[in-house]
Steps between C-alpha positions, in 0.01 A plus 500: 500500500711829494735343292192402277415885474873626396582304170187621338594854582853410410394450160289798474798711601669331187769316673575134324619204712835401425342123442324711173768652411727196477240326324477740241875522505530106446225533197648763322853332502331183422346672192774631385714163523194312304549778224896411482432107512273537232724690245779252552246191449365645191859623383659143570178292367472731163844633438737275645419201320522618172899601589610197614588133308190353337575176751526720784167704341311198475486391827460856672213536306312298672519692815264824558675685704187739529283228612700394807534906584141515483416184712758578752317851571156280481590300797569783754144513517406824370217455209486869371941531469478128358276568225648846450856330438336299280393740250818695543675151382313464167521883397860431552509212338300667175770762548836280484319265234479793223129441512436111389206385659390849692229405834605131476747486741349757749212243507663223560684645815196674618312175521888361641479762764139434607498094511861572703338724705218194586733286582636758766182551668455141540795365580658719823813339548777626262783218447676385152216223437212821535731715220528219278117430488433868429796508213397131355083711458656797394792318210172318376268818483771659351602242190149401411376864453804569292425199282166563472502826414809520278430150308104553407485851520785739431673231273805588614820300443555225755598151567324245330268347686308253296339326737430467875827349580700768335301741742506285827888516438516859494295511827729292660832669341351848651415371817837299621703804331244712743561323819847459445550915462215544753756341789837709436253825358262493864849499748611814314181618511436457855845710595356752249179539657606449869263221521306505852572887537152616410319237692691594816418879446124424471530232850646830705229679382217298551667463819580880597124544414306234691322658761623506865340287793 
């Protein structure tokens, strides 16, 4: 019970456990490495392909580098960073892109970012087959919003697609090219972020601050 009675006046007194401070610590440098992942997505999904050989061009374009960013920072479980990334990926995008299609994008990978974000909260385990489902929603999110939006509304210039099976192949084209970057993009990512670092900062704490018997 005494022990009960000194971390409330701990607090009062201002002092911060060191279990806070590393979590804010971990957040803020997980922030910040978000930010920088972002501006190389956009930078290599905007810029890049126009400098390179149409061939080459071609097939990069069907990868959105912003979209795996964004569901990669959906599925550590945090709704309010997820969503947040999310918007910060389509004003980047609108940014890169010279303005074609302004709001479009940002849509698409907010909805990316929440369905990924499901997916985490129902599914606990994290393994290659759990990623894949959350990229495969996200891929599909992501191409028929752009379609939608840029073919009957904004009239903007883009593939034919004549009829269904014009569109069902671009699905498919963005989702394998998806996958296939999702696999080599995640193990850098995971080195980036530390991967299991946060979660083992929060387990000492909730530890350090379970009461006594």
């Amino acid at each position: 019970s005494g022990w009960r009675h000194r971390q409330p006046l701990a607090y009062a007194r201002g002092a911060v456990p060191d279990g806070i401070r590393a979590l804010e610590k971990v957040s803020r440098g997980s922030t910040l490495k978000i930010a920088a992942c972002l501006l190389v997505a956009a930078y290599l999904q905007t810029t890049l392909v126009q400098q390179v050989p149409i061939s080459v061009g071609r097939g990069l374009g069907h990868i959105s580098w912003l979209l795996l960013v964004v569901v990669y920072v959906a599925l550590q479980r945090d709704p309010a960073k997820a969503l947040m990334t999310g918007v910060a990926a389509g004003i980047m995008h609108d940014a890169f892109s010279m303005g074609r299609g302004i709001g479009v994008n940002g849509l698409a990978l907010v909805l990316a970012a929440y369905v990924a974000d499901r997916i985490a909260a129902v599914i606990m385990v994290d393994n290659l087959i759990f990623r894949f489902l959350a990229v495969s929603a996200g891929s599909v999110i992501n191409t028929l919003i752009r379609l939608f939006f840029y073919g009957l509304l904004l009239q903007l210039e883009l593939p034919a697609m004549a009829n269904g099976r014009e569109i069902a192949a671009a699905i498919v084209f963005d989702l394998f090219a998806n996958l296939f970057a999702s696999v080599l993009l995640y193990i850098a990512l995971d080195r980036v972020f530390n991967k299991g670092e946060g979660q083992k900062v929060r387990r000492l704490e909730a530890r350090r601050l379970r009461p006594r018997l």
